[in-house]
C-alpha positions as CSV (number, residue, x, y, z in Angstrom):
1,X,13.3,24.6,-35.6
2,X,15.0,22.1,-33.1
3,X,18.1,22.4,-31.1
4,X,19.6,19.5,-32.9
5,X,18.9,21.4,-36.7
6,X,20.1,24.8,-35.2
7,X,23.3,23.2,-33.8
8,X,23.6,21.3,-36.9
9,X,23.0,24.3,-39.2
10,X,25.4,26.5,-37.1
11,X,28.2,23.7,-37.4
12,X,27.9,23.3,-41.3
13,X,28.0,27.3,-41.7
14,X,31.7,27.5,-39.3
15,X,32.4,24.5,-41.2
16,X,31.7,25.8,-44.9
17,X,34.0,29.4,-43.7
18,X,36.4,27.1,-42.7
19,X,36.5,25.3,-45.9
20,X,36.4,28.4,-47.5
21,X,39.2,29.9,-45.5
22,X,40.9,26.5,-46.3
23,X,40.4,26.3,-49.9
24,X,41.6,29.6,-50.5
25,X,45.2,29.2,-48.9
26,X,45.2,25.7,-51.1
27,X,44.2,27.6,-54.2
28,X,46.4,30.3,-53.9
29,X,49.1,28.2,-52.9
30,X,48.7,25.9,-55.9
31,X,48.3,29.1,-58.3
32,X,51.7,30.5,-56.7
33,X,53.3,27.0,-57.1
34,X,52.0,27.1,-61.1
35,X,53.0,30.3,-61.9
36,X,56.4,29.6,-59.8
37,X,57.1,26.3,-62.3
38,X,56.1,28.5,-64.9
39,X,58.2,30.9,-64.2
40,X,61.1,28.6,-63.2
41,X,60.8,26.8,-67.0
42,X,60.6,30.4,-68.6
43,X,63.9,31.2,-67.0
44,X,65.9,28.3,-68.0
45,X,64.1,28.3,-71.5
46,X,66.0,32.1,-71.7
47,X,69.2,30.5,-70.6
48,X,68.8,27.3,-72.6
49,X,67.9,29.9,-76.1
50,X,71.2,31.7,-75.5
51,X,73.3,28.9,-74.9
52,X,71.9,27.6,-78.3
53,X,72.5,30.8,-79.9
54,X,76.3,30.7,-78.6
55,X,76.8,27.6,-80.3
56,X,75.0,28.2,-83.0
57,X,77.0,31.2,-83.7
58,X,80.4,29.4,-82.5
59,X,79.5,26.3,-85.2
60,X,78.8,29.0,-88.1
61,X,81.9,30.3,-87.8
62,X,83.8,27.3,-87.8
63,X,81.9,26.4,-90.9
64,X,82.5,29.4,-92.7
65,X,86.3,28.9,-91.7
66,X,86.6,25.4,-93.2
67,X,84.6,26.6,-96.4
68,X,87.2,29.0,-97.4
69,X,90.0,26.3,-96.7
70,X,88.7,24.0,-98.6
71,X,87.9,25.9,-101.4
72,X,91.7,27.8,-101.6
73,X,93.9,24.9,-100.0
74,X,92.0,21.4,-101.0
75,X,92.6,20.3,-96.8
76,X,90.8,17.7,-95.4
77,X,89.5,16.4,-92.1
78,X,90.9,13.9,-90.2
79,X,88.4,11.3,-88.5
80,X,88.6,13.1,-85.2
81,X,88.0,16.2,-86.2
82,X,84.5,15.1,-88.1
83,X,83.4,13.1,-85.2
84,X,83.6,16.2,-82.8
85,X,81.9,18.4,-85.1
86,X,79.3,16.1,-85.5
87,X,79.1,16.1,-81.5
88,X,78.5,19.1,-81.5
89,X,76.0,19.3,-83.8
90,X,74.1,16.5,-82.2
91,X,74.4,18.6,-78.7
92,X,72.7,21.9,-80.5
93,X,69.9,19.5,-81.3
94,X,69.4,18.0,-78.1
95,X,69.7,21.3,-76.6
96,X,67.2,22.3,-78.9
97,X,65.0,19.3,-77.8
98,X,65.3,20.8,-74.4
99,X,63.7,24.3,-75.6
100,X,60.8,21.8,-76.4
101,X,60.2,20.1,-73.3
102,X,60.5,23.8,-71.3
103,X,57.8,25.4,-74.3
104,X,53.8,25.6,-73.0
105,X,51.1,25.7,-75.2
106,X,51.8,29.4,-75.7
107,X,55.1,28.9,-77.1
108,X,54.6,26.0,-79.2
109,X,54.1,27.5,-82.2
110,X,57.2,29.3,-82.1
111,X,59.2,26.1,-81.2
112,X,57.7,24.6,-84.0
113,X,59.0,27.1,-86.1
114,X,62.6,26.8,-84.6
115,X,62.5,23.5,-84.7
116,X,61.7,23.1,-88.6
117,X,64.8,25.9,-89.1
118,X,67.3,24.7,-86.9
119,X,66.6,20.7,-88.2
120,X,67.2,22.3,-91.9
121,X,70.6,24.4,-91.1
122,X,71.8,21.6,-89.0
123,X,71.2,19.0,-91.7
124,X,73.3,21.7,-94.1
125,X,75.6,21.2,-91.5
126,X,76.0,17.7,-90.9
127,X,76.1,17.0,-94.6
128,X,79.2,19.4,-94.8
129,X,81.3,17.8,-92.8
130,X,80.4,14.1,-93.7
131,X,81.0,15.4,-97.6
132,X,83.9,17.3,-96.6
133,X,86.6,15.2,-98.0
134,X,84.5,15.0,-100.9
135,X,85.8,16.9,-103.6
136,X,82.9,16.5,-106.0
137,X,80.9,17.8,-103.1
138,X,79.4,21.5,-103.5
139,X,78.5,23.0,-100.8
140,X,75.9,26.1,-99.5
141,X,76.9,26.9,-96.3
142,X,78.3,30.3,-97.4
143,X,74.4,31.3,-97.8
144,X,73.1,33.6,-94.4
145,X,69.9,32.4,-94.7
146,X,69.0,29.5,-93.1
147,X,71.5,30.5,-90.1
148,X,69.5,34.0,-90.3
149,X,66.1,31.7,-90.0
150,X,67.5,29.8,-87.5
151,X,68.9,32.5,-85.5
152,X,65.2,34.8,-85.9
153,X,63.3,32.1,-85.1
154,X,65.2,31.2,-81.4
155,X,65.1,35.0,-80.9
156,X,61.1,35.0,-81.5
157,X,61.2,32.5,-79.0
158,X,63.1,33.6,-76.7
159,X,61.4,37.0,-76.4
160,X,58.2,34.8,-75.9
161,X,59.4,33.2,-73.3
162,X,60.6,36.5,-71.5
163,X,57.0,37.9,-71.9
164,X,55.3,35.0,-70.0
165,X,58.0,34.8,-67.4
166,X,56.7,38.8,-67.0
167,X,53.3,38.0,-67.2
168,X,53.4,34.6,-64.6
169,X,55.3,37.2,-61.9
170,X,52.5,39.5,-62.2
171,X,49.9,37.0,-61.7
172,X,52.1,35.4,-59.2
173,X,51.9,38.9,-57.2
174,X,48.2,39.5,-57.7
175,X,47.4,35.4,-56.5
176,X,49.2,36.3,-53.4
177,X,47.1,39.8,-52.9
178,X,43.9,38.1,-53.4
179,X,45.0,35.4,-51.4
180,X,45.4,37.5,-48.1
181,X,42.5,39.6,-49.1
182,X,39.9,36.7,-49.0
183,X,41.9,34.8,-45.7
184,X,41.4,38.0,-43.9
185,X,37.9,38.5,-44.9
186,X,36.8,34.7,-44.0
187,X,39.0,35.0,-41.3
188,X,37.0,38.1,-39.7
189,X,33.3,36.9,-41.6
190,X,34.0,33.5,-39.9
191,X,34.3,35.1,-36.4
192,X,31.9,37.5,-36.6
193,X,29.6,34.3,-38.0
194,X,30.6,32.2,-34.9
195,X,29.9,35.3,-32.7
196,X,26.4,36.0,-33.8
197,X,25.0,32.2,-34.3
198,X,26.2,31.3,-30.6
199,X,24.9,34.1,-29.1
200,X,21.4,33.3,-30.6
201,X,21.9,29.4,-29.5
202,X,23.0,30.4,-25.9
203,X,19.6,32.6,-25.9
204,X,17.1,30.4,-27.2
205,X,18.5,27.7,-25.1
206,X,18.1,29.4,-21.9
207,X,14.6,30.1,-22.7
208,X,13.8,26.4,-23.2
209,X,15.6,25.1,-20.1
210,X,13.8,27.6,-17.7
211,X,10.6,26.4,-19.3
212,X,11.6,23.1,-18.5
213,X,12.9,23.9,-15.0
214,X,9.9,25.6,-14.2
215,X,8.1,22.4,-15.4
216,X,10.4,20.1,-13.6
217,X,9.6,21.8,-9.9
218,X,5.9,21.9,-10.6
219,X,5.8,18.2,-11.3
220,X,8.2,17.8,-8.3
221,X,6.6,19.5,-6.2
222,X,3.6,16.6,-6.9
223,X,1.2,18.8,-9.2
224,X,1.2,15.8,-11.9
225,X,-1.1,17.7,-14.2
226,X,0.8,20.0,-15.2
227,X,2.4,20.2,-18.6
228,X,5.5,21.9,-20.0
229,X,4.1,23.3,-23.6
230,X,5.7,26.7,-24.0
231,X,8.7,25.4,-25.8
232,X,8.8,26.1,-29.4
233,X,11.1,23.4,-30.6
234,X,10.0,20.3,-32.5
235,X,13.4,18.7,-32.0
236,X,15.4,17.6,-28.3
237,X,14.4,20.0,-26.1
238,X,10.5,19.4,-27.5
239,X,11.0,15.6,-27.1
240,X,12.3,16.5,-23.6
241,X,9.3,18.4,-22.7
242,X,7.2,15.6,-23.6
243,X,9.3,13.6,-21.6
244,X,8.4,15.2,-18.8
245,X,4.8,15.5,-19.8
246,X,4.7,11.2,-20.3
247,X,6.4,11.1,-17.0
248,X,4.1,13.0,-15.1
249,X,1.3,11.3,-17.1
250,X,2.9,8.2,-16.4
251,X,3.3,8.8,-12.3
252,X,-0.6,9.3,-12.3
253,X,-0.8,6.0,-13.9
254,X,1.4,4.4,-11.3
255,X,0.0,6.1,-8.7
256,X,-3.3,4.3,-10.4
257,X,-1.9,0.8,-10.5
258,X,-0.5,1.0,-7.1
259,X,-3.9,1.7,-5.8
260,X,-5.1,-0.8,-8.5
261,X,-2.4,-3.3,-7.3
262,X,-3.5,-2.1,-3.6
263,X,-6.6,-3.2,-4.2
264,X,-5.7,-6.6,-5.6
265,X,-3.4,-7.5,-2.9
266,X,-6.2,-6.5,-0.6
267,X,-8.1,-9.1,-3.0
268,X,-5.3,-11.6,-3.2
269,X,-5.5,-12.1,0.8
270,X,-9.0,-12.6,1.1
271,X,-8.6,-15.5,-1.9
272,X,-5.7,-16.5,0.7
273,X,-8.3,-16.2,4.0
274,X,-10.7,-18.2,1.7
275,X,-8.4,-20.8,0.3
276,X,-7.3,-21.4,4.0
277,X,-10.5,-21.5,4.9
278,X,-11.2,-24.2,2.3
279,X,-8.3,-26.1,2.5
280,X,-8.8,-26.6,6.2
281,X,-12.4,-28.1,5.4
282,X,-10.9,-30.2,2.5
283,X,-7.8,-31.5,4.8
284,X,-10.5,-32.0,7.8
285,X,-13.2,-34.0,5.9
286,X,-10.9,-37.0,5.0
287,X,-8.9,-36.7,8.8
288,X,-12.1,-36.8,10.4
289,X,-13.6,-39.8,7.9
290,X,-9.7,-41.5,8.7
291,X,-10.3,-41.1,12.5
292,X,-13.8,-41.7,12.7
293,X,-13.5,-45.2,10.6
294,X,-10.6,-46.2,12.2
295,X,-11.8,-46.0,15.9
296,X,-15.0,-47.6,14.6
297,X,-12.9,-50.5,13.0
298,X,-10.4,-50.6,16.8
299,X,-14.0,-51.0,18.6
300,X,-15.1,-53.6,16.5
301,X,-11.8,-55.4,17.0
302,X,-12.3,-55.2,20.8
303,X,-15.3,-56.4,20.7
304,X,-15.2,-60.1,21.4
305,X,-18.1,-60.4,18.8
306,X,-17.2,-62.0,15.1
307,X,-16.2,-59.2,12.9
308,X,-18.3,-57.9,9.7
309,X,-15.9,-58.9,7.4
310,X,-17.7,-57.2,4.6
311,X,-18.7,-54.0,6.9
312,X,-14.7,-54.1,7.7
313,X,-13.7,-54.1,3.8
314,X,-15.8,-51.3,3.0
315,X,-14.8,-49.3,6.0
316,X,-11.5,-49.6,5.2
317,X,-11.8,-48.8,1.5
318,X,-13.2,-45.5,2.8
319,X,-10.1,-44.6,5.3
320,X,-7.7,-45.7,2.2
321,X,-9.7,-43.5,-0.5
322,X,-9.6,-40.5,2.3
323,X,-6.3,-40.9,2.7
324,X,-5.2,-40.9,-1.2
325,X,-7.7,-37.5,-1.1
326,X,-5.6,-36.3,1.9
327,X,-2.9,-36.8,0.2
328,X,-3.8,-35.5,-3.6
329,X,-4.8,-32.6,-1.5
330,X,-1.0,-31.8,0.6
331,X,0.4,-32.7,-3.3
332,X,-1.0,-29.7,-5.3
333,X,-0.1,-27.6,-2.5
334,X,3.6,-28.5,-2.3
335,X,3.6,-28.7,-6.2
336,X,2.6,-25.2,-6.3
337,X,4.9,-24.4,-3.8
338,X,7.9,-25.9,-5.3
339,X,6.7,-24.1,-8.7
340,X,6.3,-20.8,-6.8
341,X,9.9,-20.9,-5.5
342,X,11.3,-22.2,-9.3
343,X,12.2,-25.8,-7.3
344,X,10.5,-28.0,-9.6
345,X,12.0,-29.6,-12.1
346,X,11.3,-31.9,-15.3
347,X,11.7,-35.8,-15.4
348,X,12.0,-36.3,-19.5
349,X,11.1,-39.5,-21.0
350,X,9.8,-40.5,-24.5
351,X,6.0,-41.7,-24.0
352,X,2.8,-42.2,-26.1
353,X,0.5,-39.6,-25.1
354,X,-2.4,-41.6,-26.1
355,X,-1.6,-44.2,-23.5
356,X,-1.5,-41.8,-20.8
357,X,-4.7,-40.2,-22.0
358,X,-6.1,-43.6,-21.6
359,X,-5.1,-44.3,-17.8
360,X,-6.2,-40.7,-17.3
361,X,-9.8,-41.2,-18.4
362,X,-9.8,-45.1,-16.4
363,X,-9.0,-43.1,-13.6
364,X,-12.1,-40.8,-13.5
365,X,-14.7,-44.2,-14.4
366,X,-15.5,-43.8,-10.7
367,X,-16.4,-40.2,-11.0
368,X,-18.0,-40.7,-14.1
369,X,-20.6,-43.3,-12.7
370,X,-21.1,-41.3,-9.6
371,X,-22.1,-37.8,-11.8
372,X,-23.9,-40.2,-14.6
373,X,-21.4,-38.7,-16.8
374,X,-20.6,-40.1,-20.1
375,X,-17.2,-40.0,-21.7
376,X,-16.3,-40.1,-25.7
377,X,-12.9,-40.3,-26.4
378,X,-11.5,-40.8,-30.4
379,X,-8.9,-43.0,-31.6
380,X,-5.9,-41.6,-29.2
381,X,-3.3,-44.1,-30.6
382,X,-1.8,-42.2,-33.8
383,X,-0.6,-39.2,-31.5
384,X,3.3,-38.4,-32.0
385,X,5.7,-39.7,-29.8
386,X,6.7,-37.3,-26.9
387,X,9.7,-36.6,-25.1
388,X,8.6,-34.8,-22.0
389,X,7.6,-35.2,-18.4
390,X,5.1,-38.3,-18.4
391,X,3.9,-38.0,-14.5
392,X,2.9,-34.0,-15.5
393,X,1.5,-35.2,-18.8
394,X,-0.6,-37.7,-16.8
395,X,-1.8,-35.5,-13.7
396,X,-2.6,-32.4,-16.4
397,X,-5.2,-34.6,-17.9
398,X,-6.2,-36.1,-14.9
399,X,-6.9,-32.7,-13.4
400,X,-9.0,-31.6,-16.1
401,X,-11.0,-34.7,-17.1
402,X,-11.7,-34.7,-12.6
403,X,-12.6,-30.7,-13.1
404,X,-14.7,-31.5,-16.0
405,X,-16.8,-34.2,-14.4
406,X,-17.2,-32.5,-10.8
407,X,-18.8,-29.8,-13.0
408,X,-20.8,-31.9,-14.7
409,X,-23.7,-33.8,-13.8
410,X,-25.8,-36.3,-16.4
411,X,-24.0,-34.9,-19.5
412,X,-21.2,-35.6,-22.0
413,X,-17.2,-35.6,-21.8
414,X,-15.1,-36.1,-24.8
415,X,-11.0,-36.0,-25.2
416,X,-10.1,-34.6,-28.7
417,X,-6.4,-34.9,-29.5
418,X,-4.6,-34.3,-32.6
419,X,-1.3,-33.0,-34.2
420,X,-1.6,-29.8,-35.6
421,X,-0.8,-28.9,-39.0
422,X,0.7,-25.6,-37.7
423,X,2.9,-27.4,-35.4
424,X,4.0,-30.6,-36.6
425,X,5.2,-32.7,-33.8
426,X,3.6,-30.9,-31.2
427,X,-0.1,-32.5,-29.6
428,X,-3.0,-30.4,-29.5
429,X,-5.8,-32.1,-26.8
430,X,-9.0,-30.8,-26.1
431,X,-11.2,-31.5,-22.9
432,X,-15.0,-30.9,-23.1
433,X,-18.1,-31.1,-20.9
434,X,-21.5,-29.9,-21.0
435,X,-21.0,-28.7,-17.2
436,X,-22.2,-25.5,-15.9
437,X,-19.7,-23.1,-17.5
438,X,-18.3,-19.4,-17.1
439,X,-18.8,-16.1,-18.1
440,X,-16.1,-14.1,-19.2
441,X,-14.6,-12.7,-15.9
442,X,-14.5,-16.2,-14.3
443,X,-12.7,-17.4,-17.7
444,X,-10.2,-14.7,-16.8
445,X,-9.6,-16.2,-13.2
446,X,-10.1,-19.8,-13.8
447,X,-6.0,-20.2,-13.5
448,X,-5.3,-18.5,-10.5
449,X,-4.4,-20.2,-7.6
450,X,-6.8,-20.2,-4.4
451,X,-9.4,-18.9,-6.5
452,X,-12.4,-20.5,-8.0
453,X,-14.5,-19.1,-11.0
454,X,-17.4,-18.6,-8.6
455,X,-16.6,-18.6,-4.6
456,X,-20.1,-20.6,-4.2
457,X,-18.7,-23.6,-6.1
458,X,-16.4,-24.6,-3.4
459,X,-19.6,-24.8,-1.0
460,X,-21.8,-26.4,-4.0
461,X,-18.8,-28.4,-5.6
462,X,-15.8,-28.2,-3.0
463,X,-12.3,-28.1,-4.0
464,X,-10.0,-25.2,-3.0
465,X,-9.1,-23.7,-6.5
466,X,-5.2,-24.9,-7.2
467,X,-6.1,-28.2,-9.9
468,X,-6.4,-25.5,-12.5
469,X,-3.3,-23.2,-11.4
470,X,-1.3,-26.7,-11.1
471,X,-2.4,-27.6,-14.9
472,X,-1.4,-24.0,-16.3
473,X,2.1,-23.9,-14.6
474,X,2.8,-27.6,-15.7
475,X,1.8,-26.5,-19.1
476,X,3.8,-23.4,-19.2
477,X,7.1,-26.0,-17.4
478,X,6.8,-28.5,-20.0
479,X,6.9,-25.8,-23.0
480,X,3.1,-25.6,-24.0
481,X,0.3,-23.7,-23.1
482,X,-3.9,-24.0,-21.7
483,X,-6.8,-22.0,-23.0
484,X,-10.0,-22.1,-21.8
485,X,-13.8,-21.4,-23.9
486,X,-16.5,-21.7,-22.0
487,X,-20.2,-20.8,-21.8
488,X,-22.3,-20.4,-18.9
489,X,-24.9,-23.7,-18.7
490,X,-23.0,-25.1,-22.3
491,X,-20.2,-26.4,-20.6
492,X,-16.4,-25.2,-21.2
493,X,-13.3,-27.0,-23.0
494,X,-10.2,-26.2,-21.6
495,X,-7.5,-27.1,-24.8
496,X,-3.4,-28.2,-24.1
497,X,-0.8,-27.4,-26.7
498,X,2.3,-29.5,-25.8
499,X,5.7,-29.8,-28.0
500,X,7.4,-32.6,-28.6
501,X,9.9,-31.3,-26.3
502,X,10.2,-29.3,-23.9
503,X,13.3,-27.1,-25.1
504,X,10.9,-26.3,-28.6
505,X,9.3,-23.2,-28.5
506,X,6.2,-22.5,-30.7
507,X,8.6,-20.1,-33.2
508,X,10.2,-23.4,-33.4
509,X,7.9,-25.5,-34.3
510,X,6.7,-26.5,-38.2
């Protein structure tokens, strides 16, 4: 069982005597508070019955009086006289009417019973003194009776009402025995509860926590291997122990990657020694081809000899073709520079794509001629209108239709572009070749920058390895993405995905 279930349990069972405890006192105090309002009606009901049987009493008397006077004397009632008595017959009912409201189920039968007698002897009653004056009126008020019934049934009530006042003190007493009995005994079961369940906690968690203690100075002490399983809960202090036991798995693995990333840095700085060593062949070819024709085009200028004039043009196509490669060259690097450090920045503008796409593949005709390459390119003017960085667009495309043709000799590019159906808005363009390809691991490098899929194409191809890098970063800047499939001797086709704008992301899109 876990810590969390055992505290849990332990907190519901102190909880539950509490309630217990809790409930009691509120039960017994509501029993006590019945029985007291029981007892309380019962009381004034007794007060209430001989009050009525006072005036009962007092009002047969009076009657019987004023019976005999008019029968020997012929006197009559003034007004004010039969208004009082009626008062005061209206007051024994209402008293009466009291009896009612103080009467529980127990007692309503008798009530009833009063009730039917005392509304029958206080009619007699009432008629009597309106027909008093009336001397065709005969009277029975001189029969016992009804006052007897009248009188018997308040007294059957009465003594009922005197039992249950008996009978709520007794229960009142017993409520309050009970009531101490069971606080006492939840009150000595709840500590003696509390007591036993934290003694057990306090154990079984010392156990665990020297288990893990024990684990915690092995793996300190650097034995990685070892693991804390002698803890027999499935709940914190388990999940703690496998805490420790991921940890220590996952300070092997670190240790791992930081010999694996050891080894990579080591890897990273010979693709650095390399690239340098590239880069310094790449910058030297076109300085030395810019020196060399230059001091070949100063001597023929001091020569006093006519100058080739067609010899001179071509010489100084080639110093202005090595100096745009000189300069392409010291471009990547500072655009991967200013990428590296998060300094570049997009110029947006809305352009055709398929325009761009065009210029692009007019700028590798000379390429193409010189490999024998041939390029197919589909209709590229129904592409969506793009707001985004043209120059990037342009030097992406430029990059990769350049790539594909160095790689490529006496074979076949094509441009594929279209809008997918997945991403409306967005252009999907695809660069082909029938080059010479890459297996799987050089796929996996292709983007890096300063490295090459194969460190024998910069001797067999040249370049130093940052076109590619430059394209994914660009790519990646402008909101899109690059993929590459390739097959070695089939060729390769590296494939853009490109929004319409650069703050769209592909959960955006469609």
């Amino acid at each position: 069982m876990s810590l969390r279930r055992r505290l849990t349990l332990s907190l519901v069972t102190i909880l539950m005597m509490f309630a217990i405890n809790v409930g009691t006192h509120f039960w017994g105090s509501y029993a006590r508070n019945e029985s007291m309002e029981a007892y309380r009606s019962s009381v004034t009901a007794a007060q209430l019955s001989t009050e009525v049987e006072s005036l009962l009493n007092d009002q047969r008397q009076t009657i019987l009086v004023l019976s005999t006077i008019r029968a020997n004397t012929g006197d009559q009632l003034d007004t004010q006289e039969s208004l009082q008595a009626e008062e005061q017959i209206q007051d024994i009912r209402q008293r009466i009417r009291q009896l009612g409201k103080l009467s529980h189920d127990v007692t309503r039968l008798h009530y009833d019973r009063l009730l039917e007698a005392s509304d029958a002897l206080l009619g007699d009653w009432a008629m009597f003194y309106e027909k008093y004056n009336d001397p065709e009126f005969s009277s029975n008020v001189d029969d016992p009776i009804p006052y007897v019934q009248a009188s018997q049934r308040l007294k059957e009530l009465e003594q009922r009402q005197a039992f249950i006042s008996t009978q709520r003190a007794n229960i009142i007493d017993r409520t309050i025995a009970l009531t101490d009995r069971i606080t006492v005994i939840g009150f000595i079961a709840s500590i003696f509860i509390t007591a036993t369940l934290g003694f057990f906690l306090v154990r079984y968690t010392n156990r665990s926590l020297k288990h893990l203690k024990r684990g915690t100075e092995r793996i300190g002490s650097g034995d990685l291997n070892y693991r804390i399983d002698n803890i027999d809960d499935s709940g914190e202090l388990g999940d703690l122990a496998n805490a420790f036991n991921d940890m220590s798995e996952k300070l092997r693995n670190a240790m791992y990657d930081v010999s694996k990333a050891r080894d990579a840095a080591d890897d990273a700085n010979a693709a650095k020694s390399m690239f340098l060593a590239n880069v310094s062949h790449e910058l030297r070819t076109p300085l030395n081809a810019i020196i060399g024709y230059s001091e070949m085009l100063h001597d023929e200028l001091s020569d006093d000899r006519d100058v080739d004039r067609p010899q001179f043009q071509q010489d100084l196509d080639k110093i202005i073709r090595s100096g745009r490669q000189l300069l392409a060259l010291i471009n990547d690097i500072l655009d991967l520079s200013k990428i590296e450090t998060g300094k570049m920045i997009l110029h947006c503008e809305t352009f055709q794509p398929g325009e761009l796409l065009e210029q692009a593949c007019d700028a590798i005709t000379p390429q193409l001629r010189e490999r024998n390459n041939q390029l197919d390119k589909q209709d590229l003017s129904r592409l969506p209108m793009l707001y985004n960085d043209a120059a990037k667009f342009r030097q992406i495309f430029t990059n990769l239709l350049s790539n594909a043709c160095k790689f490529t000799e006496n074979g076949y590019l094509s441009v594929l572009a279209r809008e997918p159906e997945a991403h409306p808005g967005w252009v999907e363009i695809s660069v082909r070749d029938t080059g010479i390809g890459m297996d799987c691991e050089q796929q996996q490098q292709v983007f890096e920058a300063f490295v090459q899929a194969d460190p024998s194409t910069s001797a067999n191809y040249g370049g130093t390895g940052l076109g590619l890098a430059i394209c994914r970063d660009y790519c990646e800047l402008m909101g899109g993405n690059i993929r590459v499939e390739s097959e070695p001797g089939k060729g390769s086709t590296f494939t853009v995905l490109l929004p319409a704008d650069p703050e769209l992301t592909l959960g955006d899109a469609g």
